[in-house]
C-alpha positions in Angstrom: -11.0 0.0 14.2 -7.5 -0.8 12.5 -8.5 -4.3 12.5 -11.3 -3.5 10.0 -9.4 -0.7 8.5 -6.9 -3.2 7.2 -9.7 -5.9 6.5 -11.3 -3.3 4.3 -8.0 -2.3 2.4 -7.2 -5.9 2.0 -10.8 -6.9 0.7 -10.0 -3.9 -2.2 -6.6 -5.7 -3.1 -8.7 -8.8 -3.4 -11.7 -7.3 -5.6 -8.6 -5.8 -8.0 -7.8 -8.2 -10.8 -5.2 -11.0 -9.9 -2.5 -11.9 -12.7 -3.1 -15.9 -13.7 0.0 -17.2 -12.9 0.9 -17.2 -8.8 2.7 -14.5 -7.4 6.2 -14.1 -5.5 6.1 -14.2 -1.9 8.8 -13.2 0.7 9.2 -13.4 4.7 8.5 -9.7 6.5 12.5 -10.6 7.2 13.2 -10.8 3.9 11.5 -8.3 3.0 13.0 -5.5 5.5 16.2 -6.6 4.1 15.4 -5.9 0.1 13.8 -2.5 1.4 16.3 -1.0 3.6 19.2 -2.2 1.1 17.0 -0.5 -1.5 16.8 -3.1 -3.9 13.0 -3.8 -3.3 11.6 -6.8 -5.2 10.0 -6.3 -8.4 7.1 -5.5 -9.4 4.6 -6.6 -11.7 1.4 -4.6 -13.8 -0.3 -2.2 -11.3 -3.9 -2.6 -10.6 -5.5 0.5 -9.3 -8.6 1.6 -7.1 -9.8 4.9 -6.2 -12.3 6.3 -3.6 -13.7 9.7 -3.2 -12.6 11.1 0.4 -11.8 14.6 1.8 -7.9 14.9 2.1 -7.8 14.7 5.9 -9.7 11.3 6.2 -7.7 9.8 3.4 -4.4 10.7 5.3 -5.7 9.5 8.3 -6.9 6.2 6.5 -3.2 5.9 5.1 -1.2 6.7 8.4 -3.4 3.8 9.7 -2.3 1.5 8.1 1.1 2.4 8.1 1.1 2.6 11.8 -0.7 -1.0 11.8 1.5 -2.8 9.7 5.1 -1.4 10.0 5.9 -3.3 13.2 6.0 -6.6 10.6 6.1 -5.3 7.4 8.5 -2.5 5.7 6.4 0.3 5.2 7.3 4.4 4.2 5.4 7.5 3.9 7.0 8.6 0.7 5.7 12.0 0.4 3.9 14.3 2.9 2.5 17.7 1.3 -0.1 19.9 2.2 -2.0 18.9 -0.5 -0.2 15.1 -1.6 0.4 12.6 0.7 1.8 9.0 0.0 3.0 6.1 1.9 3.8 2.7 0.7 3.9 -1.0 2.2 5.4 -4.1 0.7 3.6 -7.4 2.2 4.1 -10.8 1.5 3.2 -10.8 -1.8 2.7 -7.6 -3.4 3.4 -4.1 -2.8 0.8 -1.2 -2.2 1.1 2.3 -2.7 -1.7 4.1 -1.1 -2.0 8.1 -2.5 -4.1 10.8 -1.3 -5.0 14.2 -3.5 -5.7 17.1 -1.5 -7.3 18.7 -5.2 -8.8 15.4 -6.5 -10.4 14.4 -3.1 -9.4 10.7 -3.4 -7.7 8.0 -2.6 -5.8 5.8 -4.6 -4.4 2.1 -4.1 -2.4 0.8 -6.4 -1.0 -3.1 -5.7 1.6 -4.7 -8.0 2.2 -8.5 -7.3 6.1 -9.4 -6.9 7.3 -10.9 -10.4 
């Protein structure tokens, strides 16, 4: 179920609209360094995505894919409400901030390429 969970998220970051030029990339090392220093690499334009969801099975989707990745990648649940929750994740090239609104009833990814 992660497996596909992550596949899923990862085919959304593809459908989004790529910049032309190629994108930064970084080692998970490198990576966990820039983060935890908190000097994260930066980012370029945001593309976004939304999907409709009830607020429990968008924070469930999210802490998913946290708890999948964060043994390679730097990853940080940002804000944890009863009605806001937010993590984000940086990969190898691009970060993703995944958002879930308890009154909108969505969830919304948003990836920036490195620059």
């Amino acid at each position: 179920m992660i497996k596909a969970l992550i596949v899923s998220l990862l085919a959304i970051s593809a459908a989004i609209a790529m910049p032309a030029h190629a994108a930064k990339t970084y080692t998970p090392d490198q990576l966990r360094k820039m983060v935890n220093s908190g000097k994260p690499p930066k980012q370029g334009s945001p593309s976004t995505q939304t999907q409709a969801m009830s607020f429990g099975a968008c924070v469930s989707k999210v802490n998913s894919v946290v708890d999948s990745v964060k043994a390679q990648y730097p990853a940080k649940i940002i804000v944890k409400t009863k009605i806001m929750h937010m993590a984000k994740v940086w990969t190898n090239d691009g970060a993703m901030t995944l958002s879930c609104s308890q009154p909108d009833g969505k969830l919304v990814i948003t990836n920036a390429k490195y620059l």
